[in-house]
VEXMIRO-867548 format. One record per residue (C-alpha): x, y, z; residue in three letters. Coordinates in steps of 0.5 Angstrom, whole numbers, plus 500, padded with zeros to 3 digits. Example, Ala and Ser with C-alpha at 12.3 -4.5 7.8 and 13.67 -1.06 7.14 Angstrom:
% VEXMIRO-867548
525491516Ala527498514Ser
//
This chain:
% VEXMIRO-867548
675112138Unk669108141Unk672107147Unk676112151Unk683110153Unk683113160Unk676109161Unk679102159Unk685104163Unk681105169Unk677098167Unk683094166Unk686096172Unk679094176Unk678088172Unk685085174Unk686088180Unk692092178Unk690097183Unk695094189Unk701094184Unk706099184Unk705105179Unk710102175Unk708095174Unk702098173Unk704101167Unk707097164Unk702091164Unk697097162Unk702098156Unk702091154Unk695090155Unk693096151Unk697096146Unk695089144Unk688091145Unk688097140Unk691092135Unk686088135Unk681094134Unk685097128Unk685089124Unk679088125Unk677095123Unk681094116Unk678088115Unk671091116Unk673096111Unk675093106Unk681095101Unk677101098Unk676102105Unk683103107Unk685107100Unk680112102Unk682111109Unk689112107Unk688118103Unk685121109Unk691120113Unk695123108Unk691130110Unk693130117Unk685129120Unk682130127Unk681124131Unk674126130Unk675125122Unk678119123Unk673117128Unk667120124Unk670116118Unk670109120Unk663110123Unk660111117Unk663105113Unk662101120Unk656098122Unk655098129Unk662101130Unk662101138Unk659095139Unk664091134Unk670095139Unk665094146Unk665085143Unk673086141Unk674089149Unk670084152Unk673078149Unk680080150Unk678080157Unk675074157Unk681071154Unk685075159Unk682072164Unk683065162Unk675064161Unk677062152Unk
//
């Protein structure tokens, strides 16, 4: 979607200093962090679709589509898209961080 995982992967690390952890720790922390992130993403963008949103977007699922279907999907039924991830990544770090 609007943000690559290995961009956010390599963000994290930095951001958090993962970096001097063992591979392993590192990935596991990762996994943890990504993945409640990428909830997050996905609420929001079904609450932004909105219920007919979410029947079209299932029917899509059902036709096995792209990612780049999917992606081009959601961009068209969301305004500023890749901003709302971008504010959705940022306030994950801020909360990360302890600063909210």
């Amino acid at each position: 979607m609007a943000l690559q995982y290995e961009q956010l992967r390599q963000e994290l690390i930095d951001e958090f200093d993962l970096g001097v952890l063992p591979m392993q720790k590192q990935d596991e922390i990762l996994g943890n962090m990504t993945e409640v992130l990428m909830k997050r993403i996905f609420v929001d963008t079904m609450e932004n679709l909105g219920e007919t949103g979410m029947d079209e977007y299932e029917k899509l699922l059902e036709q096995k589509p792209e990612q780049t279907e999917i992606e081009a999907f959601i961009k068209s039924r969301i305004a500023d898209y890749d901003a709302m991830v971008e504010k959705i990544v940022a306030e994950f770090k801020s909360e990360m961080k302890g600063d909210k």
